[in-house]
N, C-alpha and C positions, 0 to 999 in steps of 0.2 A: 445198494440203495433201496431197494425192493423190500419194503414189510421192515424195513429196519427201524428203530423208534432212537429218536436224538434228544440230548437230554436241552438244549437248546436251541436257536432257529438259527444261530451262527452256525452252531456244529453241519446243522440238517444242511444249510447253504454249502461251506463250507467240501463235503460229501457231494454235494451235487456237483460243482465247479470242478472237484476231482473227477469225477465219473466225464464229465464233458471232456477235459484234457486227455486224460488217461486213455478213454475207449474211442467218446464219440465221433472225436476230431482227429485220432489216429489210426483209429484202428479200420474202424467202420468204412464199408465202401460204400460208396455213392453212385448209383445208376446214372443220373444227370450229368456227373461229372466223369461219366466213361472209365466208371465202378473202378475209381482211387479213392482212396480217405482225403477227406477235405486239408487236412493239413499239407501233404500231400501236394494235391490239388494248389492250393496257395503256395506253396515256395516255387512248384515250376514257373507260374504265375509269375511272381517276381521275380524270377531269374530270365524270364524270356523280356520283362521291362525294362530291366538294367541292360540288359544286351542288344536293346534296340536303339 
């Protein structure tokens, strides 16, 4: 994503939404949320709702 040049602002979008799925929301840990990736984070989430 970094210094990468897109030849349109679909593709650039497009690259970004990947990077967000890909890294930010799986990989990435989160201090706030007791350093799990948000993704993570969100299905325990919903699995403790459904089980209530």
């Amino acid at each position: 994503i970094h210094h990468q040049h897109y030849p349109t602002r679909a593709d650039a979008q497009a690259a970004v939404q990947e990077y967000i799925e890909s890294f930010y929301n799986r990989q990435r840990r989160h201090s706030r949320l007791g350093y799990i990736p948000p993704a993570l984070f969100a299905d325990n989430f919903y699995q403790q709702s459904q089980a209530a």
